[in-house]
N, C-alpha and C positions, 0 to 999 in steps of 0.2 A: 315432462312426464306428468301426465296428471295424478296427483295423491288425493284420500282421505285424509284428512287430517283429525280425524275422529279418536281421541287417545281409546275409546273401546274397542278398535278393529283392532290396535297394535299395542297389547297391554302392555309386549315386553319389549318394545322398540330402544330403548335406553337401555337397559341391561343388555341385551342383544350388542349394542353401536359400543357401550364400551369396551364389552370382550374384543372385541373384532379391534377398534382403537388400541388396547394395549396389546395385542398378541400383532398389529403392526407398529407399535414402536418398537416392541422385544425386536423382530426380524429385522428394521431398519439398524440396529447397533448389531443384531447381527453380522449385513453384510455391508458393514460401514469398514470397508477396506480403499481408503482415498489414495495410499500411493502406488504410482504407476511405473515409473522407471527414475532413471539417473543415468543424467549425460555425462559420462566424464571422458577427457579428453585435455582439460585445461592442465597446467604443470605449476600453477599457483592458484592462490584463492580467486575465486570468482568475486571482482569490484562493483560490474554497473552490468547490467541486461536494456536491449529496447526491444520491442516488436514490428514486426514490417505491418506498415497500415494498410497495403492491402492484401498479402499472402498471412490466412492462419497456421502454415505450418513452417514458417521461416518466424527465427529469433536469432538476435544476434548478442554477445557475451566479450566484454571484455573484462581481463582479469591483472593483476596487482604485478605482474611480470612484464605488462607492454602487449600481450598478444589480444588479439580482437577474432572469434570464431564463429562462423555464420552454421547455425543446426537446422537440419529439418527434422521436426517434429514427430511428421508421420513414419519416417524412417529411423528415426530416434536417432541418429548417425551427424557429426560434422560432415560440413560437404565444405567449407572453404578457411582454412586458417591466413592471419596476415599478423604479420610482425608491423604491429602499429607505432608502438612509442619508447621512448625510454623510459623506464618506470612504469609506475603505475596506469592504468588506463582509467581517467577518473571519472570520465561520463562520455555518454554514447546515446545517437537518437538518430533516427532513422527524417529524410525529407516527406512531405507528405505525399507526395508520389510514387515515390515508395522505389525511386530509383538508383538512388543512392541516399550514404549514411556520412553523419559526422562522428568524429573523433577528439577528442582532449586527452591531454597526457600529462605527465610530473613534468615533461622537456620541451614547457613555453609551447608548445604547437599546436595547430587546429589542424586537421585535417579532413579531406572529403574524400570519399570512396567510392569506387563504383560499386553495385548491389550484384551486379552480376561478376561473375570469374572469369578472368583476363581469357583473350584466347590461347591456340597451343606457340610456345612460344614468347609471349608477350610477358613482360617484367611486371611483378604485382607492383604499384605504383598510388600513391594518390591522385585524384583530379588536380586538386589545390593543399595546398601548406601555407598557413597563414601562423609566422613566428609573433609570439606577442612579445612582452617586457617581463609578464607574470606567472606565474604559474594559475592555470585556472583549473578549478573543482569540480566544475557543472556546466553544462551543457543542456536545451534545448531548444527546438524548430516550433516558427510561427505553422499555423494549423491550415494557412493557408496562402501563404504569400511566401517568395523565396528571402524570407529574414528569418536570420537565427540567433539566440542569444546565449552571450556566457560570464560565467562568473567567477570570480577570487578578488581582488580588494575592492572591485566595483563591477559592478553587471553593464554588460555590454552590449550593443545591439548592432548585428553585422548584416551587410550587405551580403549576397551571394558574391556577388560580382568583384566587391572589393577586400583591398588588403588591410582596410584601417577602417575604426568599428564606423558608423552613423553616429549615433552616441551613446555618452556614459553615463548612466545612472548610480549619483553613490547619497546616503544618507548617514553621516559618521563613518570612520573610518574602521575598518575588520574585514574580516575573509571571511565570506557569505560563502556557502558550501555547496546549495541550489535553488536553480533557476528554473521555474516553470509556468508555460504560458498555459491562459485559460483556453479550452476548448472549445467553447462558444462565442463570447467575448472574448476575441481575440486577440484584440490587443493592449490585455490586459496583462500582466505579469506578477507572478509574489516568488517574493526567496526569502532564505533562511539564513540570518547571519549569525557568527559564534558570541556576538554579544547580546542573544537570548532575544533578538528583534525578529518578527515576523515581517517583512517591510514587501506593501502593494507599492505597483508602479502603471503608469498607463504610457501606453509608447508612444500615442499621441500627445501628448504633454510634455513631453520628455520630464516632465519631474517624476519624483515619486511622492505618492497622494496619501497615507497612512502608514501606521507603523505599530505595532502593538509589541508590550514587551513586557515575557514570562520570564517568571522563575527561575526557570534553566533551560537551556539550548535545545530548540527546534531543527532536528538534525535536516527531516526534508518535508515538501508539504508536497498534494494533489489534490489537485480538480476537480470534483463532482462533474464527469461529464454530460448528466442531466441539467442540474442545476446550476445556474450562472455562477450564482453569488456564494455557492459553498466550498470550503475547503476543508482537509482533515491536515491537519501539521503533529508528525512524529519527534515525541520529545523526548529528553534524556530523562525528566521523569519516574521512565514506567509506562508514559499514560498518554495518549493520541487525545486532539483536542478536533473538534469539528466546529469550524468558525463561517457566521456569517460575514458575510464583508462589510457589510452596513453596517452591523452595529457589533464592532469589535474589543465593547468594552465586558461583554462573557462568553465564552463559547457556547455552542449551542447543545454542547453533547460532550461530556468528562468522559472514555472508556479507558477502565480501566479492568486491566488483567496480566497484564508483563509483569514481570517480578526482575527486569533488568530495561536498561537502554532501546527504544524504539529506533532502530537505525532506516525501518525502510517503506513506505505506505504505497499502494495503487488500489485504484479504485475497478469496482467490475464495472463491466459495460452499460448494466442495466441504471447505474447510479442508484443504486439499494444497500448495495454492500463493498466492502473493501476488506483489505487482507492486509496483513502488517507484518515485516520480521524485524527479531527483535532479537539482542543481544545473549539472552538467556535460552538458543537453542532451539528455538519455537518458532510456529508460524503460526496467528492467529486470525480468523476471519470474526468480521463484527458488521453488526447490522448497523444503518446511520444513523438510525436514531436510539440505541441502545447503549445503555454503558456495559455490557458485557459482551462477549465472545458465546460466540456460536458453538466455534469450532475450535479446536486446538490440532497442529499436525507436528510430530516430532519422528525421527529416528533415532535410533542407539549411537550409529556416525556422524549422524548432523551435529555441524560445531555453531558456531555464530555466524545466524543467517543475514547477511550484508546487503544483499538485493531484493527484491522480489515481482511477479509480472503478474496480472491478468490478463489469460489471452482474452482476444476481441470476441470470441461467438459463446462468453461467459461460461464454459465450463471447466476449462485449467486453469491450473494454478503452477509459475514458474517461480521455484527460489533459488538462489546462487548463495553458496557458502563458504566460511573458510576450509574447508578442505577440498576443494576443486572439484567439485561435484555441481549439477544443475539436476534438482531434482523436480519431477513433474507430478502432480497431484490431480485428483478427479476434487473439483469446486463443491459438490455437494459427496461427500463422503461415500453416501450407499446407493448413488445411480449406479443403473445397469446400462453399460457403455454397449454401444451398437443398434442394432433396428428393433424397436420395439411391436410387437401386434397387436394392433388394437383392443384384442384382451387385457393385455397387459399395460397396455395404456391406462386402459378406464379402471383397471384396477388402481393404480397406483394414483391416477388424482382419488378417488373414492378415499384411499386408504390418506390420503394428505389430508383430506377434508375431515374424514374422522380425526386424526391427532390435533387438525385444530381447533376442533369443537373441544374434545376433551384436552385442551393441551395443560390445565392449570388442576388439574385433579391430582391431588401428591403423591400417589402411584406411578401412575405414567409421565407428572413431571418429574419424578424423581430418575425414572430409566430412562427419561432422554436427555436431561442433565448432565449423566453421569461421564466423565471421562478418564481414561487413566493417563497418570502425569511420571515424570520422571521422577524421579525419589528428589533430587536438589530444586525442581521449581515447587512439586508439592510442600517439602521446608519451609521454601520462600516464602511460599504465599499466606503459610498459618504463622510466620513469625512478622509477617506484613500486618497480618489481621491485628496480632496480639497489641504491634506497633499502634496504630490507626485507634485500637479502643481507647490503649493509653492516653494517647493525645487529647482523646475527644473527652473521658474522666477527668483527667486535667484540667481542660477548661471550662469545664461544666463543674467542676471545683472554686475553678478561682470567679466564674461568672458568680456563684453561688455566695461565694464569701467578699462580694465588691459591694462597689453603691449599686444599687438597679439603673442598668444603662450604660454604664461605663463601659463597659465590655461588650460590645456587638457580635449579631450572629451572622458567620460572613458567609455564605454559601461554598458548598464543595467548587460552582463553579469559579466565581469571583476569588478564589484564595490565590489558584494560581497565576494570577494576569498581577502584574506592578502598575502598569500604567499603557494607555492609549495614545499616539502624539499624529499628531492631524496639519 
């Protein structure tokens, strides 16, 4: 578009652009209504969720009673139940073909599946049953070759074809909880053990190549499926760490905003942003490179969110909870779902471009900040503050009244990390 850029032709161009700016943030909290349905069908709590890698309206669910439920999305409806395990159903991932899925259970077992529902007649059945010695926690598939791995006192790396792993990778002894491969570099791998270890592994090496070790237990991590070298690991905390893998002696990115247990991370497609759930009833989305929360998504039912997914064409958002429920979310709060007209196209980047211009004016950042919280995490979080000042008086007390130097300034990032081991 060719412009003037004469500020005498447009005396009131800025008065004009901020009106307009804040009467489109008013309207974006407006029609900032992100949830959209809730599957239920399960008859205990939802455990693990995967995604089928190449249908976006197929997800599949398994939950803390042994069943495993394949939904379509678009029909909002189960279309296939199977009585998978005894017990708990602990982890679950789809092949990348997307032809069939694996299974782990509390009762020693692995199991494959086919993705399609048996014919009329035909016994629901597994492909394969691979009994192990262990109970395993975690489960997932190489991105691109038929190997898959799993974990409970050592992560293990299986052939398709066979009944006893390739091999086993352990680094001290505990029960690692999950196992997940890079999606670019491939054959790369990191999981999470309950002795507070983040531990990398390369499948080619068969050793494992690093090890970083926090404060307290890294429930699960993920992938940056952009970025090779990034990861975000969900901690008991409170607080998601975002780690480069090269240099794993600080994270690259502290967020924090949970006021309980981070149980659950995926990352969107785009590798920009990721969504977390967390013990304290919430689901929160966060930018990568920020330590705060975007977003916040809660209902009045929702109990402790244990799972959570981004679908693959970035716009939902899948969580499974303790009350048997799967609820589904719009990714960005106040899209308008369906065909847009190119009016209303150009309106809406127009209207994006203005909030970002004016996004730091304490008006309009104040109404788009703004969100409402449950009455017990709003507590939480102003008696977390209270906590966090104390601390920091504290030490700014005792640095005050020492020799100079004796007492170092350690950074937010560096406090949580013990040690690196190589």
């Amino acid at each position: 578009v060719p412009r003037n850029y004469d500020p005498a032709l447009h005396p009131f161009e800025v008065p004009r652009e901020y009106t307009r700016a804040l009467n489109a943030t008013k309207l974006e909290r407006v029609f900032a209504k992100p949830f959209l349905s809730s599957l239920d069908g399960h008859r205990d709590g939802v455990n693990c969720m995967a995604k089928h890698p190449k249908s976006l309206s197929t997800v599949l669910s398994g939950a803390c009673d042994g069943e495993v439920k394949i939904w379509n999305l678009t029909r909002r409806q189960c279309i296939r139940t199977i009585q998978a395990h005894e017990g708990f159903v602990r982890g679950m991932c789809a092949r990348f073909c997307g032809t069939s899925f694996f299974t782990v259970g509390d009762d020693k077992t692995v199991k494959q599946w086919k993705m399609e529902s048996p014919e009329y007649g035909e016994e629901e059945e597994p492909i394969h049953t691979i009994l192990g010695k262990t109970v395993y926690t975690g489960i997932d598939h190489h991105w691109k070759e038929a190997v898959f791995a799993t974990c409970g006192p050592q992560v293990d790396i299986w052939d398709e074809q066979r009944t006893s792993p390739m091999c086993s990778l352990t680094w001290g002894f505990d029960s690692i909880s999950s196992v997940k491969f890079n999606p670019i570099e491939t054959y790369l791998l990191g999981s999470c053990a309950s002795d507070r270890n983040i531990v990398l592994y390369d499948m080619r090496k068969s050793t494992p190549l690093k090890k970083v070790i926090l404060n307290m237990r890294t429930n699960t991590l993920c992938w940056n499926p952009m970025e090779a070298f990034i990861f975000t690991a969900a901690n008991e905390d409170y607080n998601l760490y975002t780690f480069d893998m090269r240099f794993l002696e600080s994270p690259v990115t502290v967020h924090m905003d949970h006021v309980s247990a981070v149980l659950d991370v995926d990352y969107s497609p785009t590798g920009k942003e990721f969504v977390s759930a967390s013990f304290d009833k919430s689901v929160r989305i966060f930018p990568v490179d920020k330590g705060h929360s975007r977003e916040v998504y809660h209902t009045k039912r929702m109990q402790h969110v244990i799972t959570v997914k981004w679908t693959s064409d970035n716009k939902y958002i899948l969580c499974g909870s303790d009350e048997m429920n799967i609820r589904l979310w719009k990714a960005n709060a106040s899209e308008k779902l369906g065909v847009l007209a190119p009016r209303e196209k150009a309106a809406m980047n127009y209207n994006q471009k203005l909030k970002e211009k004016f996004q730091y004016h304490p008006q309009i950042r104040r109404i788009a900040q703004h969100r409402h919280l449950p009455k017990s995490i709003f507590c939480q979080i102003k008696e977390q503050r209270i906590m966090r000042e104390a601390r920091r008086r504290k030490e700014l007390n005792r640095r005050k009244h020492s020799k100079p130097g004796s007492i170092p300034v350690v950074s937010e990032r560096k406090k949580h990390i013990v040690a690196v081991v190589k």
